[in-house]
LUMPA-841868 format. One record per atom (N, C-alpha, C): residue number from 1; x, y, z; atom name. Coordinates in nm, 3 decimals. Last residue first. Layout:
<nodes>
+-----+---------+---------+---------+------+
:  nr :    east :   north :      up : atom :
+-----+---------+---------+---------+------+
: NUM :       X :       Y :       Z :   CA :
...
+-----+---------+---------+---------+------+
</nodes>
This chain:
<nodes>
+-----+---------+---------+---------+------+
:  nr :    east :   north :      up : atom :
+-----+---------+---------+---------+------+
: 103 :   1.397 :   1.560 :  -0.778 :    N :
: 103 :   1.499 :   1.656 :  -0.725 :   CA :
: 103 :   1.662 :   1.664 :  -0.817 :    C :
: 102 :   1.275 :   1.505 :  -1.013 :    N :
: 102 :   1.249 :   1.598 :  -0.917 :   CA :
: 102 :   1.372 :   1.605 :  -0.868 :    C :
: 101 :   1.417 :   1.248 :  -1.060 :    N :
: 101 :   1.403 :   1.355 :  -1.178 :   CA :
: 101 :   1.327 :   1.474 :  -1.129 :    C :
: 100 :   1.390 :   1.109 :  -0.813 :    N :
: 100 :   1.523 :   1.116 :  -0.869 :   CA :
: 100 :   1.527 :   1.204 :  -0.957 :    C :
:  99 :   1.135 :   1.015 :  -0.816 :    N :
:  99 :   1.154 :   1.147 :  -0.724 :   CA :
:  99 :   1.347 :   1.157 :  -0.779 :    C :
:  98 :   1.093 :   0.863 :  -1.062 :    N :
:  98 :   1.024 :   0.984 :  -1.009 :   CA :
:  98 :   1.058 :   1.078 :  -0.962 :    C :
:  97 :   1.288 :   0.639 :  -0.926 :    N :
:  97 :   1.280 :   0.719 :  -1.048 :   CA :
:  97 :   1.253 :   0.854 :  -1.069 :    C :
:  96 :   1.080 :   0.532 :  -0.703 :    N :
:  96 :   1.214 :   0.635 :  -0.673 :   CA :
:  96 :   1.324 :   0.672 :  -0.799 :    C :
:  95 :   0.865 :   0.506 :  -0.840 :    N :
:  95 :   0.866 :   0.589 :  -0.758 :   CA :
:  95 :   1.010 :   0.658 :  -0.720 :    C :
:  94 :   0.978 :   0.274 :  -1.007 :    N :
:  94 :   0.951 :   0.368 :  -1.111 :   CA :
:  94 :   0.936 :   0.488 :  -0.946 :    C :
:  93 :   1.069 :   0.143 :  -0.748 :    N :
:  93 :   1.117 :   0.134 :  -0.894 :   CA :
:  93 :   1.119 :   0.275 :  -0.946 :    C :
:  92 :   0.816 :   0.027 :  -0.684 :    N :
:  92 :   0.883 :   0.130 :  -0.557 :   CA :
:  92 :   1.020 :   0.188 :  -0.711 :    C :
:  91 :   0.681 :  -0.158 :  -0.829 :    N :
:  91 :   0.628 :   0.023 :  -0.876 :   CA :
:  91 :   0.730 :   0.091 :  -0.752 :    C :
:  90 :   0.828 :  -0.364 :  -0.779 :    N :
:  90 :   0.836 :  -0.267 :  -0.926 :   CA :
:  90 :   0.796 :  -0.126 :  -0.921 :    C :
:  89 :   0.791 :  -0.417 :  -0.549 :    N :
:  89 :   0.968 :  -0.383 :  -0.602 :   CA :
:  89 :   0.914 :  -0.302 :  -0.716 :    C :
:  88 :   0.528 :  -0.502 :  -0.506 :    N :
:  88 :   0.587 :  -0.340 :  -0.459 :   CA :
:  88 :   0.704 :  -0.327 :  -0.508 :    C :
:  87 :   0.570 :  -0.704 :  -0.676 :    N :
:  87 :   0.477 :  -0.604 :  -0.721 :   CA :
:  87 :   0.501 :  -0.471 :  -0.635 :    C :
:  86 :   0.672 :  -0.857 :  -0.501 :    N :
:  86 :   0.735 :  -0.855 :  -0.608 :   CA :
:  86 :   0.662 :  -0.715 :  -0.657 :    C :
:  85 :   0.497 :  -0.857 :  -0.300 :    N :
:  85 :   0.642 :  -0.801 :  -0.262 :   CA :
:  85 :   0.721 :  -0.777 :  -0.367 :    C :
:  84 :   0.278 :  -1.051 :  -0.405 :    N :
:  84 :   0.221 :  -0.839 :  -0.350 :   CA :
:  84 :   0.414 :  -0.796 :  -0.322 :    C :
:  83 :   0.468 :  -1.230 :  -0.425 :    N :
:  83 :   0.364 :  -1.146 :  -0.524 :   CA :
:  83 :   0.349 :  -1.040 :  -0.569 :    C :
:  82 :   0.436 :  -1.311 :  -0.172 :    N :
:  82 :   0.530 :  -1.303 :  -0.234 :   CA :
:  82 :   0.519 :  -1.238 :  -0.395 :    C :
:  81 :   0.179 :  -1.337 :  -0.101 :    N :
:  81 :   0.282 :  -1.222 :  -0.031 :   CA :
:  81 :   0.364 :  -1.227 :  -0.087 :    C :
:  80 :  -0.097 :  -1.372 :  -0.245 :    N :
:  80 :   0.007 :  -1.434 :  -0.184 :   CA :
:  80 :   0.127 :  -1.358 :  -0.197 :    C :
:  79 :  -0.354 :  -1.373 :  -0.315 :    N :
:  79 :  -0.299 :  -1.294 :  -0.194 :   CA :
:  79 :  -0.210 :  -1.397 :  -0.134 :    C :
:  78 :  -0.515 :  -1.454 :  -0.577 :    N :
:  78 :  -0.394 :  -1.478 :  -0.535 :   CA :
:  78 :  -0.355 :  -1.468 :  -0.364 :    C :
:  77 :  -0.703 :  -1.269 :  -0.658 :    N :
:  77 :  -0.726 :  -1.347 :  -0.666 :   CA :
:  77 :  -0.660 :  -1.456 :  -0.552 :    C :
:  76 :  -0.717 :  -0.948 :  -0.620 :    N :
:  76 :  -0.865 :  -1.005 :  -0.607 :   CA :
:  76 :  -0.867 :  -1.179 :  -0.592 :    C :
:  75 :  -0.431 :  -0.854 :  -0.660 :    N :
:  75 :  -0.591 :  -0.790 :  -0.561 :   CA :
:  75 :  -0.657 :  -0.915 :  -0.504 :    C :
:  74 :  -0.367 :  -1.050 :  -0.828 :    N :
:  74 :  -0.292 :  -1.075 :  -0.679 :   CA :
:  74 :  -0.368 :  -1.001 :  -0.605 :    C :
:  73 :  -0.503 :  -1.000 :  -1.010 :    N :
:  73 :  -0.439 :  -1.120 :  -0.962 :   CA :
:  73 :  -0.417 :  -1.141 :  -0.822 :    C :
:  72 :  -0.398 :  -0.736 :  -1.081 :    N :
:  72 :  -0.598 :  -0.761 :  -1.027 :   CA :
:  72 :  -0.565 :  -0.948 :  -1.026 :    C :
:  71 :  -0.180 :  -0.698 :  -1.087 :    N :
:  71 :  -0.230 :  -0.600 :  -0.962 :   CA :
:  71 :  -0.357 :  -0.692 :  -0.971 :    C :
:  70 :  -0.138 :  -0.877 :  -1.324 :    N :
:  70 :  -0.054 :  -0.931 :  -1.209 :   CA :
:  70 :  -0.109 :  -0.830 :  -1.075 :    C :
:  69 :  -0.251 :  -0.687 :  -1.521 :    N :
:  69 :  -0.316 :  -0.830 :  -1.467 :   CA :
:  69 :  -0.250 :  -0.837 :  -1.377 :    C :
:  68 :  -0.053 :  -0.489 :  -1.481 :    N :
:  68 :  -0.230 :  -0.475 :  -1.447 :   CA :
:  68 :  -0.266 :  -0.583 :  -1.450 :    C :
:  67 :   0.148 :  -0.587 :  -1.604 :    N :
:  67 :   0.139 :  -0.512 :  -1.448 :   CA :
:  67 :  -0.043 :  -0.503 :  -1.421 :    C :
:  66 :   0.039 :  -0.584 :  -1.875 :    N :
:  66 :   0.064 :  -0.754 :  -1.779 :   CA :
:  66 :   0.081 :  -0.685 :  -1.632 :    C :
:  65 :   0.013 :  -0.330 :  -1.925 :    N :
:  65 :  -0.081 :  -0.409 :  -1.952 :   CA :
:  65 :  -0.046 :  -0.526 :  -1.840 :    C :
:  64 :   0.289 :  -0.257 :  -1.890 :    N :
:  64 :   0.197 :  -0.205 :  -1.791 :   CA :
:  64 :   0.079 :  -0.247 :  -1.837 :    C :
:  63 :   0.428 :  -0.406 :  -2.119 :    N :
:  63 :   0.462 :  -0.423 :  -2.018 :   CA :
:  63 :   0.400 :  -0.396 :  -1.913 :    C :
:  62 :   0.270 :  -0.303 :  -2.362 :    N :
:  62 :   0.274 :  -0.435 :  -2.330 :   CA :
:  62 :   0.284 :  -0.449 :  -2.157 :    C :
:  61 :   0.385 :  -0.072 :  -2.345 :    N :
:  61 :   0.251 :  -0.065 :  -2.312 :   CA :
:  61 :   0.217 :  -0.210 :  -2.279 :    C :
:  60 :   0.649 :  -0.121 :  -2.453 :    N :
:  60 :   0.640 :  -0.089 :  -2.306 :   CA :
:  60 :   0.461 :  -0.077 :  -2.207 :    C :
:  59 :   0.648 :  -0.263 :  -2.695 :    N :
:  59 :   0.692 :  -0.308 :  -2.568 :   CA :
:  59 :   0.613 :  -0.265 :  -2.420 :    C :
:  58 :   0.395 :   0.045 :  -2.800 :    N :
:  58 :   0.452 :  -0.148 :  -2.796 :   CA :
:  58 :   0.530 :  -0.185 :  -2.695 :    C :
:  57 :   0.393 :   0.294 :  -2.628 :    N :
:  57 :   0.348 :   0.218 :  -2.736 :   CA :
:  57 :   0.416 :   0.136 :  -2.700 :    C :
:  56 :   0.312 :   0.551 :  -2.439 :    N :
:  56 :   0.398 :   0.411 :  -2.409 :   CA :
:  56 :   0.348 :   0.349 :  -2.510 :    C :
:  55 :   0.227 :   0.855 :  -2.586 :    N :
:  55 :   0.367 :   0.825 :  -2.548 :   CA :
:  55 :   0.434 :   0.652 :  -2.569 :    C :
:  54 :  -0.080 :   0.809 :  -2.523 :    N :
:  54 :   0.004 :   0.732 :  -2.714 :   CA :
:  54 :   0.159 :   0.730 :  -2.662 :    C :
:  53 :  -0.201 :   0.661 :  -2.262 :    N :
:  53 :  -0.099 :   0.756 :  -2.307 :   CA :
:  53 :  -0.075 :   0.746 :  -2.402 :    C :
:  52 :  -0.355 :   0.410 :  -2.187 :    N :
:  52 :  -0.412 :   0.549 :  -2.276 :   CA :
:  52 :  -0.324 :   0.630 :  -2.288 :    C :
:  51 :  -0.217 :   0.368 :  -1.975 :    N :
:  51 :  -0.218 :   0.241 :  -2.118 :   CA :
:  51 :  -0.281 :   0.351 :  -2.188 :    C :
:  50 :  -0.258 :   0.521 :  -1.792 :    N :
:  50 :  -0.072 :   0.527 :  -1.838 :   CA :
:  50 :  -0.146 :   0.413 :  -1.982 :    C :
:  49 :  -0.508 :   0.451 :  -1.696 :    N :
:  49 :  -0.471 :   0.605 :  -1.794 :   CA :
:  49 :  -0.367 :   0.588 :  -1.852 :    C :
:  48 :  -0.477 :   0.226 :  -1.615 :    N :
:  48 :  -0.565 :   0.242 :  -1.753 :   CA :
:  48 :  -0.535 :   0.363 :  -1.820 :    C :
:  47 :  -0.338 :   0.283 :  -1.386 :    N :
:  47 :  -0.263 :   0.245 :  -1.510 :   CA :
:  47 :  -0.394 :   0.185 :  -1.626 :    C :
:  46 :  -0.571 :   0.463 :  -1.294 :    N :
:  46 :  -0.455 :   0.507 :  -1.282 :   CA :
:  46 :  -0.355 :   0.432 :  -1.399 :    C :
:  45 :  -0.714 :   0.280 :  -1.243 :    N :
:  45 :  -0.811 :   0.382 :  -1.315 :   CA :
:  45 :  -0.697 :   0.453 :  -1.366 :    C :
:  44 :  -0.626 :   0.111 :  -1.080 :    N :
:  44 :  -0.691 :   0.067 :  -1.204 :   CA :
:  44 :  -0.719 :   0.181 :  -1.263 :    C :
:  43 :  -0.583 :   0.288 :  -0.855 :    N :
:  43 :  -0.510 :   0.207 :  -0.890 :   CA :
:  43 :  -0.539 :   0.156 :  -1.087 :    C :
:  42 :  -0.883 :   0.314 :  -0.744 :    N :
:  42 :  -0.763 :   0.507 :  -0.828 :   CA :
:  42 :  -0.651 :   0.382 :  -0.886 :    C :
:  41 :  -0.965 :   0.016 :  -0.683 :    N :
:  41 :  -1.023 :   0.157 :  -0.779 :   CA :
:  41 :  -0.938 :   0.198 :  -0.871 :    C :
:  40 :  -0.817 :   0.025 :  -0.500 :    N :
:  40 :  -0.796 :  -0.091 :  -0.555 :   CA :
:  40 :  -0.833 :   0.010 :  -0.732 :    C :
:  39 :  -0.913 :   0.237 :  -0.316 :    N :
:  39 :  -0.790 :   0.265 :  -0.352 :   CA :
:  39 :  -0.732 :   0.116 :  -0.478 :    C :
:  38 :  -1.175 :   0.176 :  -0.300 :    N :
:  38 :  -1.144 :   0.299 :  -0.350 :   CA :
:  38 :  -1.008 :   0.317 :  -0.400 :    C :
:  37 :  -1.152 :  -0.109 :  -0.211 :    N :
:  37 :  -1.188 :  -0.102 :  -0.269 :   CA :
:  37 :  -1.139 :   0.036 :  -0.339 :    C :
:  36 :  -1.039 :  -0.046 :   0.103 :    N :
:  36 :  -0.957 :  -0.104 :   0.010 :   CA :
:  36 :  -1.031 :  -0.068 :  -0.121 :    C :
:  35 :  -1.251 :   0.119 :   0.183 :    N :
:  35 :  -1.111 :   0.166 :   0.163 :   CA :
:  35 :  -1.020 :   0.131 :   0.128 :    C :
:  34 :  -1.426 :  -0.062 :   0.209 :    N :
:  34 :  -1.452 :  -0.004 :   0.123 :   CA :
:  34 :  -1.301 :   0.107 :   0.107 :    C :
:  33 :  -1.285 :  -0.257 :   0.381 :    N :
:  33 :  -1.349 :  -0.286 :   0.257 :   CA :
:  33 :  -1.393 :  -0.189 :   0.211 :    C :
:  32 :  -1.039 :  -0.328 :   0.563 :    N :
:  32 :  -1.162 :  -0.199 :   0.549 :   CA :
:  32 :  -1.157 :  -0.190 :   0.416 :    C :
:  31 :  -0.885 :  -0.531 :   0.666 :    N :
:  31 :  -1.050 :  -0.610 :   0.706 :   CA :
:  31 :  -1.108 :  -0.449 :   0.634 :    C :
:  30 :  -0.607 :  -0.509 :   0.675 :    N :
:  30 :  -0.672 :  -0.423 :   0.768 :   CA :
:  30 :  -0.805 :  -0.442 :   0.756 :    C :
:  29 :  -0.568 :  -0.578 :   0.428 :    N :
:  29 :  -0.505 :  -0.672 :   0.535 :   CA :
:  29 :  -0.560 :  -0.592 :   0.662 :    C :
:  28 :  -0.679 :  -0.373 :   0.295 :    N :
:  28 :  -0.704 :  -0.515 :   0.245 :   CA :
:  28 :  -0.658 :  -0.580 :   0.393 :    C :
:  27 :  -0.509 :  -0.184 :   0.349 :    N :
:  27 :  -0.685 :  -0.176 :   0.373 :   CA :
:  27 :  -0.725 :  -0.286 :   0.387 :    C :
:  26 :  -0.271 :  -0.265 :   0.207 :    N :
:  26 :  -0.310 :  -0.213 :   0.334 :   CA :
:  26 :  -0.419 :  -0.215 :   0.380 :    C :
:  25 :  -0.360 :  -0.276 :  -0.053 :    N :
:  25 :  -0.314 :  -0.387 :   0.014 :   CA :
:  25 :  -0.355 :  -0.388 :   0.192 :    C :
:  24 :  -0.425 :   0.008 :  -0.144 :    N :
:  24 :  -0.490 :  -0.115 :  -0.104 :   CA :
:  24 :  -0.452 :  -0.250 :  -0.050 :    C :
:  23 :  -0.160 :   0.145 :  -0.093 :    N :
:  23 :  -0.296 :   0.194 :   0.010 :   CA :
:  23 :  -0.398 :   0.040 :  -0.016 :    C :
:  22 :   0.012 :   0.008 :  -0.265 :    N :
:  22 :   0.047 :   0.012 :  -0.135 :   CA :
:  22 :  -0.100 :   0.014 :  -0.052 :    C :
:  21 :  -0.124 :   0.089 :  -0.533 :    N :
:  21 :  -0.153 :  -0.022 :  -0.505 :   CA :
:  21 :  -0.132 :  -0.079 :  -0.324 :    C :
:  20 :  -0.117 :   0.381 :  -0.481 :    N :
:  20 :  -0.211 :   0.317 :  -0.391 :   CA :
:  20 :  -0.311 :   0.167 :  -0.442 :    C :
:  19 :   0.118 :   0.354 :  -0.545 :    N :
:  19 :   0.135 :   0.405 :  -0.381 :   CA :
:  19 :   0.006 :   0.370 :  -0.395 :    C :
:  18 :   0.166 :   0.300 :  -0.804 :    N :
:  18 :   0.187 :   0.202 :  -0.674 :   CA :
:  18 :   0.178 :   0.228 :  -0.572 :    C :
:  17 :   0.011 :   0.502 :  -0.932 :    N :
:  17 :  -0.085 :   0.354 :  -0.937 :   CA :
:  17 :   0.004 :   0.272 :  -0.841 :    C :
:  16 :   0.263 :   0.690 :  -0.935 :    N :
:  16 :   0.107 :   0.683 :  -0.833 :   CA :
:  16 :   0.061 :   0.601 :  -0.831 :    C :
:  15 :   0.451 :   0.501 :  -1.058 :    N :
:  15 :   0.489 :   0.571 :  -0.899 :   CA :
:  15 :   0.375 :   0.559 :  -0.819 :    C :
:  14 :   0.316 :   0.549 :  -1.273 :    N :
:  14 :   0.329 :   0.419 :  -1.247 :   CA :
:  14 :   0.362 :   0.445 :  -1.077 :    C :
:  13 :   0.373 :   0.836 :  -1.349 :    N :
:  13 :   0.265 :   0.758 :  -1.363 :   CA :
:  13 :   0.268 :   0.650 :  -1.283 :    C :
:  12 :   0.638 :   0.910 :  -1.314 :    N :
:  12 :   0.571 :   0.912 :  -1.205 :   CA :
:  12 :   0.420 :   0.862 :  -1.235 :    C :
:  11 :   0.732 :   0.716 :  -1.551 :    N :
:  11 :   0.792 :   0.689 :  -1.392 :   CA :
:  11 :   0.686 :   0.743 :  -1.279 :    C :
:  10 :   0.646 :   0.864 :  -1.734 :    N :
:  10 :   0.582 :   0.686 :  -1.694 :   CA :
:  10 :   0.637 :   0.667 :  -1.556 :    C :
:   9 :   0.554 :   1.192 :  -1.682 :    N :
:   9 :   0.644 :   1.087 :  -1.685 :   CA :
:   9 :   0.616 :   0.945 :  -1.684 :    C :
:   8 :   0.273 :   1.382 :  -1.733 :    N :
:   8 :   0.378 :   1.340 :  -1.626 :   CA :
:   8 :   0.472 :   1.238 :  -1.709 :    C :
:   7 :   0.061 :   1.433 :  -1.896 :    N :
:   7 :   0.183 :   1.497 :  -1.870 :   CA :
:   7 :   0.336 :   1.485 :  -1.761 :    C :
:   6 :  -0.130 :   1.322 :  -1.836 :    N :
:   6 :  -0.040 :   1.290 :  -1.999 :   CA :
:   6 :   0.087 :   1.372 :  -1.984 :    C :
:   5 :  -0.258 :   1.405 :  -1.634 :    N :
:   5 :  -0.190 :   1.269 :  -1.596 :   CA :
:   5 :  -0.110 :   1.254 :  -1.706 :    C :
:   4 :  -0.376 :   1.634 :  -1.586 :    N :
:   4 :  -0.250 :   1.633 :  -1.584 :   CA :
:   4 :  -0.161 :   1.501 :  -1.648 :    C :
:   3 :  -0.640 :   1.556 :  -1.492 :    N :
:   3 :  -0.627 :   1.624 :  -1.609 :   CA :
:   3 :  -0.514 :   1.643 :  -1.665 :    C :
:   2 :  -0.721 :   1.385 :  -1.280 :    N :
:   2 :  -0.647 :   1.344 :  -1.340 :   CA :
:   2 :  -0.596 :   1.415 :  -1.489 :    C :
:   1 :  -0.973 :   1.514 :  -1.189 :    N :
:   1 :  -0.875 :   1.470 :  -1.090 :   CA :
:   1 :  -0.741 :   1.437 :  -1.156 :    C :
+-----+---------+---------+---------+------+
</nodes>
């Protein structure tokens, strides 16, 4: 599913792990537990891959390390909106990065 993923950009790396940090929140506040879960999931599975890139070394691997505590914080622990709003600024960020080097 993800055979590509070393090949993309950190921008659009991070882009995807926020659209479905987006999809879980959503699910989440919508009571559908296993559709939050799947997308809480591709999320984690998603910036575990960007921390497995050799590309993001020091600083910046640093930096999507603590993004990943602050997603399974505010997933699982926190759910406090101000948070989850800070956490969509960032990855909306690197998304409209993304699509800025596309088009």
């Amino acid at each position: 599913m993800y055979d590509n993923w070393h090949t993309l950009t950190l921008d659009e790396q991070l882009g995807n792990a926020g659209s479905d940090y987006e999809r879980a929140l959503r699910w989440k506040a919508k009571g559908q537990q296993a559709l939050f879960e799947n997308a809480f999931a591709r999320t984690l599975e998603q910036i575990d891959l960007t921390l497995a890139d050799e590309r993001w070394a020091g600083a910046r691997r640093r930096e999507i390390a603590r993004a990943r505590e602050e997603v399974c914080r505010e997933i699982l622990y926190e759910d406090n909106a101000s948070s989850a709003a800070e956490l969509q600024r960032y990855f909306l960020a690197f998304a409209t990065a993304a699509r800025r080097q596309v088009g």
